[in-house]
C-alpha positions in Angstrom: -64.7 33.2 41.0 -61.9 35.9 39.8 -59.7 33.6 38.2 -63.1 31.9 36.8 -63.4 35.1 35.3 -60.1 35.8 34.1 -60.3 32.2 32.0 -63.3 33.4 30.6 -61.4 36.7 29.9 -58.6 34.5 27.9 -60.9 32.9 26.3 -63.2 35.8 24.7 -59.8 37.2 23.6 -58.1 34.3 22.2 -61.7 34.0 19.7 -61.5 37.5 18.7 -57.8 37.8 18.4 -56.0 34.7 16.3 -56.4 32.7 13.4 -58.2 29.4 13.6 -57.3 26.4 12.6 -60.5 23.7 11.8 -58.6 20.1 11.3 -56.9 17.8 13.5 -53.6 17.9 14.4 -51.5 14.8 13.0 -49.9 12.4 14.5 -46.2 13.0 14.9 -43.1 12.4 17.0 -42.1 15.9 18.1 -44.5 18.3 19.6 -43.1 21.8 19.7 -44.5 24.5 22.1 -44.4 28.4 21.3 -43.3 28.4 18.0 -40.9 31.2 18.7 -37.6 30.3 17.3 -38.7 27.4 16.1 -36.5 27.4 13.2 -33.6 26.7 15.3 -34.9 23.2 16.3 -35.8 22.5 12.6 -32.0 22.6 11.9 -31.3 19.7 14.1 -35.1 17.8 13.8 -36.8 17.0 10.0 -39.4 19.8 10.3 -42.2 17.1 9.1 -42.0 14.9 12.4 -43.4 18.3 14.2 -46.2 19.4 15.1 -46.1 23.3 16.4 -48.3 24.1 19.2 -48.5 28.4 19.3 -49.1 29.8 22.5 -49.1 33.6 21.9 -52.5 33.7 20.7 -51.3 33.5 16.9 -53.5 30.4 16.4 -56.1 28.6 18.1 -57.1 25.1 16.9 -61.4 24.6 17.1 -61.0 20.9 16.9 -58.6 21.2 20.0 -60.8 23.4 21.2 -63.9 22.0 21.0 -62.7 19.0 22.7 -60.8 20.9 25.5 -63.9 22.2 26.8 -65.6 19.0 27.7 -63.0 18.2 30.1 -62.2 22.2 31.3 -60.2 23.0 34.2 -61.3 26.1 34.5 -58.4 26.7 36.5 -56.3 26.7 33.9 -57.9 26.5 30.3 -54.4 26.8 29.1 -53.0 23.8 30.5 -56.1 22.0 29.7 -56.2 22.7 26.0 -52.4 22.0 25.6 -53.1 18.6 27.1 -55.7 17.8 24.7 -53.8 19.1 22.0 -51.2 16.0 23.1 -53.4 13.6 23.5 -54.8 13.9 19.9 -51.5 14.6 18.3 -49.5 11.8 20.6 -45.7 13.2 20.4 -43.3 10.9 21.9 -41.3 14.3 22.5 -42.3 17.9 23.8 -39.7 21.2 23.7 -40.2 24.3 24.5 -37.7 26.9 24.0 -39.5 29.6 26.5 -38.4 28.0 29.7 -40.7 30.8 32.2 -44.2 28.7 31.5 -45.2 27.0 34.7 -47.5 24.9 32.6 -44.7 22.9 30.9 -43.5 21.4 34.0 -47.0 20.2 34.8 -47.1 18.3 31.5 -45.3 14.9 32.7 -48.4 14.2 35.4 -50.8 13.6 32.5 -48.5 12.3 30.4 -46.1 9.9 32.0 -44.0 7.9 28.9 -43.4 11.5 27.3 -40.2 13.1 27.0 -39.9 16.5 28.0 -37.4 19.3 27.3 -37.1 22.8 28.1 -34.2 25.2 27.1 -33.0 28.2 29.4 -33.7 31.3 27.6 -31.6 34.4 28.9 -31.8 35.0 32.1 -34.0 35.2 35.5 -33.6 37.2 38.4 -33.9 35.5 41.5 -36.1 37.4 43.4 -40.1 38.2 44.2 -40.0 41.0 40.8 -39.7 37.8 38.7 -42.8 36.3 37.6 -41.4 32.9 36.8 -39.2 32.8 39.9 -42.7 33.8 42.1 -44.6 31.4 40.2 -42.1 28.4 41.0 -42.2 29.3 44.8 -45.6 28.7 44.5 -45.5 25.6 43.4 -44.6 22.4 45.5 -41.9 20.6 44.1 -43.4 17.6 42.9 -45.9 19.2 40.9 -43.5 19.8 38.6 -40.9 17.8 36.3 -39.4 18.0 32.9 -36.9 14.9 31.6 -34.3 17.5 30.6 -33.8 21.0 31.0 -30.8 22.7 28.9 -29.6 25.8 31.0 -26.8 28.7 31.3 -24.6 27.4 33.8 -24.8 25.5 37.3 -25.7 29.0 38.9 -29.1 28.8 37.2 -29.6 25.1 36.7 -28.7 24.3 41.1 -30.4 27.4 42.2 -33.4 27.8 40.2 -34.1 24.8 38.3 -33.2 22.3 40.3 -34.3 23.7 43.3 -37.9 23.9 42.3 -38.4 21.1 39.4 -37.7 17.6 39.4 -35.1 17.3 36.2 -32.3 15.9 34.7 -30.1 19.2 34.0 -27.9 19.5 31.3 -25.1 22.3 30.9 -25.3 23.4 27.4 -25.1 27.2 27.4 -27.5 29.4 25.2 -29.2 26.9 22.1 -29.3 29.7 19.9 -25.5 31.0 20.5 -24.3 27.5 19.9 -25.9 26.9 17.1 -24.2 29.9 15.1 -20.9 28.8 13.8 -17.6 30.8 14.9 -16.5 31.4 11.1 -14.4 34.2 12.4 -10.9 33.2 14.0 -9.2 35.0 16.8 -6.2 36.2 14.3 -8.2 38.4 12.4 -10.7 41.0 14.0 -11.2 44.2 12.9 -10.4 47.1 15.0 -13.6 48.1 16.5 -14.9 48.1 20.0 -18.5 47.1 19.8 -20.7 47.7 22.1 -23.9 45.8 23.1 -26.9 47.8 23.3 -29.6 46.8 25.7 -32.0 49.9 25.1 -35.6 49.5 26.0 -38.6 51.2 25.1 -39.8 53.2 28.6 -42.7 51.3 29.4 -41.0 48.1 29.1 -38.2 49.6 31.7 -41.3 50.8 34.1 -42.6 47.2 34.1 -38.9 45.9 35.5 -39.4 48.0 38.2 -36.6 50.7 37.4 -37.1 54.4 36.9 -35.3 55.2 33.6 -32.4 56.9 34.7 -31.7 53.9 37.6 -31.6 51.4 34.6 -29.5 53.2 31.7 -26.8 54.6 35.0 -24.3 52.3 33.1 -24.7 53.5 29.5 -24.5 57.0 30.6 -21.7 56.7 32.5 -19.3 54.4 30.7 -20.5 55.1 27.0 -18.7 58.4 26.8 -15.3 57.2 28.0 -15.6 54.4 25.8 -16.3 56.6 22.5 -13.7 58.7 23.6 -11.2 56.1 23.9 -11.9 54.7 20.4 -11.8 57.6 18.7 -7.8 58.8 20.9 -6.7 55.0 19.5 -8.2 55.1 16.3 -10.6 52.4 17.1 -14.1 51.7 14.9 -17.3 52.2 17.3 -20.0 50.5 16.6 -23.3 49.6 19.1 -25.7 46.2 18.2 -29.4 47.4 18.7 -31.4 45.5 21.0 -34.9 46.9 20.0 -37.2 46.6 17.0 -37.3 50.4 16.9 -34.3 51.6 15.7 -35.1 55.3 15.1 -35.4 55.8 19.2 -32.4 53.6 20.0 -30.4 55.0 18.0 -31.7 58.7 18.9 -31.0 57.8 22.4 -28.0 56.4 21.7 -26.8 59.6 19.7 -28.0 62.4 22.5 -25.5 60.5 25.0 -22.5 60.2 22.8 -23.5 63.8 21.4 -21.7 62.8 18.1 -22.3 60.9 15.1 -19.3 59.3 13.9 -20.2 55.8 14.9 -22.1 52.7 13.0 -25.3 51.7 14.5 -26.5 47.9 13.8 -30.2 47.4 13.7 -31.3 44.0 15.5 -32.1 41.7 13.1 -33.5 37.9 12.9 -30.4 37.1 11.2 -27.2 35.9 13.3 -25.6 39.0 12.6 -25.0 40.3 16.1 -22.9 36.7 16.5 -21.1 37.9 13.3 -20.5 41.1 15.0 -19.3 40.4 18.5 -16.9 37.5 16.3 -15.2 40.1 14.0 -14.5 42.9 16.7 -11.5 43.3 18.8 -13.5 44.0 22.1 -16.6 44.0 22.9 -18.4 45.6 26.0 -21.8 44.8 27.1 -23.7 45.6 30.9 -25.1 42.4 31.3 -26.5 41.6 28.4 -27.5 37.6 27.3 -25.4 38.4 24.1 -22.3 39.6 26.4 -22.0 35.8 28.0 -22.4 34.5 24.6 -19.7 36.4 23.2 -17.7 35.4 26.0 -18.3 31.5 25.5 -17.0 31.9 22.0 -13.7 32.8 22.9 -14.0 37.0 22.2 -12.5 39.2 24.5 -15.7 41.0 26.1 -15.6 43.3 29.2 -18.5 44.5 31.2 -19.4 47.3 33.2 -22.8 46.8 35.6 -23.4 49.2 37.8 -27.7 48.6 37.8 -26.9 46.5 40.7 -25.6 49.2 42.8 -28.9 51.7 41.5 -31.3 48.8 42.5 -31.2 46.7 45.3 -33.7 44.1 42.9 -31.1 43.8 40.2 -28.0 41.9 39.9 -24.6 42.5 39.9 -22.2 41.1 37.3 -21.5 37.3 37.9 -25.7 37.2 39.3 -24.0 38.0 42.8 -22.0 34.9 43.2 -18.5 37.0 42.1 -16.5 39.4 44.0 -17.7 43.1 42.2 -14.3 42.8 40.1 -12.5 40.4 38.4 -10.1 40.5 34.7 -13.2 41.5 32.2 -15.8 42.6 34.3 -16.4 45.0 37.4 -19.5 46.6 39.0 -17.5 49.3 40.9 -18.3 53.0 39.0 -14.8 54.8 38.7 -11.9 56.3 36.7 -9.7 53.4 37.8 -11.6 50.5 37.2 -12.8 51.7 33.7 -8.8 52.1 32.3 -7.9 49.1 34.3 -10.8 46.3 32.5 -9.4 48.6 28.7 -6.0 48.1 29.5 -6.4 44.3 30.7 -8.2 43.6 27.2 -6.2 45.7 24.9 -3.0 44.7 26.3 -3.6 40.7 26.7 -3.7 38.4 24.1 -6.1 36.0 22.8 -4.7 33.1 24.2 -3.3 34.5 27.8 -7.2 36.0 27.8 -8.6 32.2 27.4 -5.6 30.8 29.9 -7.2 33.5 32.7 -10.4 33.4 31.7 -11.7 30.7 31.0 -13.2 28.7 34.3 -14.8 31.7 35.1 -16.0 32.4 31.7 -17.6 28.3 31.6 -19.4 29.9 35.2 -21.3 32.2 33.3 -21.9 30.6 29.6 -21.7 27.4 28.6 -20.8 26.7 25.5 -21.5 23.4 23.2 -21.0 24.4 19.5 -23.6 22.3 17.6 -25.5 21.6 20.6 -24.3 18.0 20.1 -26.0 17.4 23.3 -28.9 18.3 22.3 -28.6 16.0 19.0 -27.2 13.1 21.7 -30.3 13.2 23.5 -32.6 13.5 20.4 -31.5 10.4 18.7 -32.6 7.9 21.3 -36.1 9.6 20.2 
């Protein structure tokens, strides 16, 4: 009766909440679902084969709707409508960019000659604080499928993916990151350490589970040293935002640095943080999904994680499968370690770094510029 209830809930708020939409969805090849990020699809697929199916309450289709409820599972009125919304719109192909929905792995049992994809987006802790990784335990294994799923690295694709979901897996690295060209070569970076913000607003930290200070034990630690060092070798210092509020990142950024002569970068929906991490000497991230990208494009990146050491559900640098140190990266808080990863970067070159580097780099990111893998598997569509 709860989760009765709690459909009913969904319902009542999806009516009162989006814009409607009163015709029939066409007929065409590609079916995309959440329409976040949806431009970066459009770049490889004509944007007139696709249909765009929102699932963040931004649109709700009646005619969908209307026919959804004759056949409700009232289980799940989500997984319902999206099935309906196929079955009238008949894609050969679905893709989903939010890999975390449950539902999309349900989709093949209803629809057996359609081809489905799913992309890895950032990452997922492996424990009960994840809501994707609790959801997947509570599925059985052949309730769920996908034709192909695009993911990170093997560390994610054996032990999550392919662990719980019947799938073809396919080692592409971040879509988003590989889509950006690298117009910057290694010859020419500026001289600025940039550093890679992950700043979040309180509440979202409470809802991780951390207490503020657990989560930002990094920033406040290394930060410091770090600005101190620029400024002693006549380095630039410049942090990439993270949030859509800049005034409090940037405030918070300021009353740990206690100084003001650095550049802060507002996060933008423009590829600018790639252009960034590209054109500086280092940069340095905590574990950031930015800080693997940067590393798959061949920039020497360093990071400092010490949240795994404040709490026991969070993971250390390499998601627990590296020793705590290694050439760019360490989660051991110290004097010793800090000028050994500055040293190891500022005194190695580019292409030593790569020699070293980069088996244990592929471990983390993938990285297939164009996502010509993607494209292969899209033309036999």
């Amino acid at each position: 009766m709860i989760k009765y209830l709690k459909e009913y809930k969904r319902i009542f708020f999806l009516l009162f909440s989006c814009k409607f939409v009163f015709t029939s969805p066409k007929k065409k090849d590609f079916l995309i679902i959440d329409g976040k990020r949806k431009e970066l699809i459009f770049n490889y697929i004509d944007e007139n084969r696709c249909n765009i199916l929102h699932t963040r309450g931004e649109y709700l289709n009646l005619y969908i709707l209307l026919l959804s409820l004759f056949t409700l599972n009232f289980k799940s009125f989500h997984l319902n409508y999206i099935n309906t919304y196929i079955k009238v719109s008949k894609p050969k192909c679905c893709i989903t960019l939010n890999h975390p929905k449950i539902y999309f792995y349900k989709l093949k049992k209803f629809h057996k000659n359609l081809v489905t994809l799913s992309f890895q987006h950032g990452h997922t802790f492996l424990n009960d604080k994840n809501i994707f990784f609790r959801n997947l335990k509570r599925e059985k294994k052949n309730n769920l499928s996908a034709d192909y799923i695009f993911v990170h690295n093997k560390y994610f694709g054996e032990k999550l993916f392919n662990e719980f979901i019947n799938t073809n897996l396919v080692y592409s690295g971040s879509f988003k990151n590989n889509y950006y060209f690298k117009k910057n070569d290694n010859q020419n970076k500026s001289k600025t350490i940039c550093f890679i913000s992950q700043f979040r607003m309180p509440e979202n930290i409470k809802n991780m589970g951390f207490s503020y200070d657990e989560f930002y034990i990094t920033e406040k630690k290394i930060l410091p040293k770090l600005f101190e060092f620029a400024k002693k070798n006549n380095y630039n210092f410049e942090i990439l935002g993270a949030e859509w509020n800049p005034d409090e990142e940037k405030n918070f950024f300021n009353d740990i640095l206690n100084d003001h002569n650095w550049k802060f970068h507002e996060r933008t929906k423009s590829n600018l943080s790639y252009f960034k991490t590209d054109c500086s000497e280092l940069n340095v991230f905590v574990d950031s999904n930015l800080g693997f990208e940067s590393l798959a494009r061949g920039n020497k990146t360093i990071s400092f994680n010490f949240r795994g050491q404040a709490h026991l559900m969070y993971h250390k640098f390499g998601f627990n499968f590296l020793e705590d140190k290694g050439n760019f990266w360490t989660n051991i808080d110290s004097d010793n370690e800090f000028n050994r990863l500055i040293n190891y970067a500022e005194n190695t070159n580019i292409e030593k770094w790569n020699k070293e580097n980069s088996s244990i780099i592929k471990q983390m990111m993938e990285y297939d510029p164009a996502n010509k893998k993607f494209q292969q598997i899209i033309s036999t569509i």
